[in-house]
N, C-alpha and C positions, 0 to 999 in steps of 0.2 A: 654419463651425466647422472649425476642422484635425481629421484624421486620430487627431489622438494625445488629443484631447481627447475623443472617443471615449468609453463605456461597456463599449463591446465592445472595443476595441481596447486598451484598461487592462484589460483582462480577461485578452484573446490576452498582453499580457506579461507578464501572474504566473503564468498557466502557465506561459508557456514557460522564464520564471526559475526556477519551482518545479521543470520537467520537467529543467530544467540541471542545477542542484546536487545533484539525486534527494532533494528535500523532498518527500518521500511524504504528510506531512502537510499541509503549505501544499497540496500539490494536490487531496489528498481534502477537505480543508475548501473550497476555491474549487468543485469538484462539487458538497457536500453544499450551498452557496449562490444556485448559480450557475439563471437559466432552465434549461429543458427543452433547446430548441436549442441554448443554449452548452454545455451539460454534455455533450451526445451528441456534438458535433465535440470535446470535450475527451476525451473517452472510448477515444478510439483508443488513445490512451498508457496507461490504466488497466493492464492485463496486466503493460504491462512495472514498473511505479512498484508493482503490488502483490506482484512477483517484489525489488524493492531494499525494500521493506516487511519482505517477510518474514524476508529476508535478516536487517534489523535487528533483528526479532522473536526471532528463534531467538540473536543474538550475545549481545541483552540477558535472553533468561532465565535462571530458575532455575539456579543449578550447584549440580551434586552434587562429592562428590570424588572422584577417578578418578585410579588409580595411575598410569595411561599417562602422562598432561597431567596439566601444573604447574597451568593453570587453570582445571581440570575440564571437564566436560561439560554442555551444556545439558540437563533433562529431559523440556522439553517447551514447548508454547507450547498453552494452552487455546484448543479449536475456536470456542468462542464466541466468545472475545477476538479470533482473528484473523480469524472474518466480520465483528463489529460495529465493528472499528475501519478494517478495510478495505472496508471498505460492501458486502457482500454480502448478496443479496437474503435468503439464506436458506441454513444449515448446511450443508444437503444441495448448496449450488454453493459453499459453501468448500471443503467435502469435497473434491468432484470436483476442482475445480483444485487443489487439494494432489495428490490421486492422479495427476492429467494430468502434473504436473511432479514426480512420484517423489518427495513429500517427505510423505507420510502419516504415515510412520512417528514426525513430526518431532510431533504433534499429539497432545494426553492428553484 
């Protein structure tokens, strides 16, 4: 059987397409599917795909209106929403990585 016909190897290439384009969801969803060992060598990348996540999270929420900006301001992005969408184990390590990366403030 060639290389490419692979299980794993069709695997290794929708990450690494998903880790390209910064499909934050095509990659969480191949995690949330994928074995134990493929998910854990997939993992490396998590941190940075859940820093372009969030990114996306805070661009698409809520706006209020705000005399500064034309296009207002986001108000907020619910803690829940962005551990369970980006697969954290639990609140209290969404937390943390918000605080590690100075965006707490960004969470209601």
């Amino acid at each position: 059987m060639p290389p490419q016909a692979s299980p794993f190897f069709r695997f290794a290439l929708r990450v690494l397409s998903a880790i390209s384009s910064c499909n934050w969801r095509a990659y969480l969803d191949l995690l949330r599917r994928a074995p134990f060992l493929l998910a854990s060598a997939a993992a490396i990348h998590l941190p940075n795909m859940r820093s372009a996540a969030l990114k996306v999270l805070i661009w698409s929420g809520e706006k209020v209106a705000d005399g500064v900006s034309a296009t207002g301001r986001t108000t907020g992005v619910p803690l829940s929403r962005f551990a369970a969408d980006l697969l954290f184990d639990s609140l209290p390590a969404a937390r943390a990585f918000a605080a590690h990366s100075h965006l707490a403030s960004l969470f209601v």
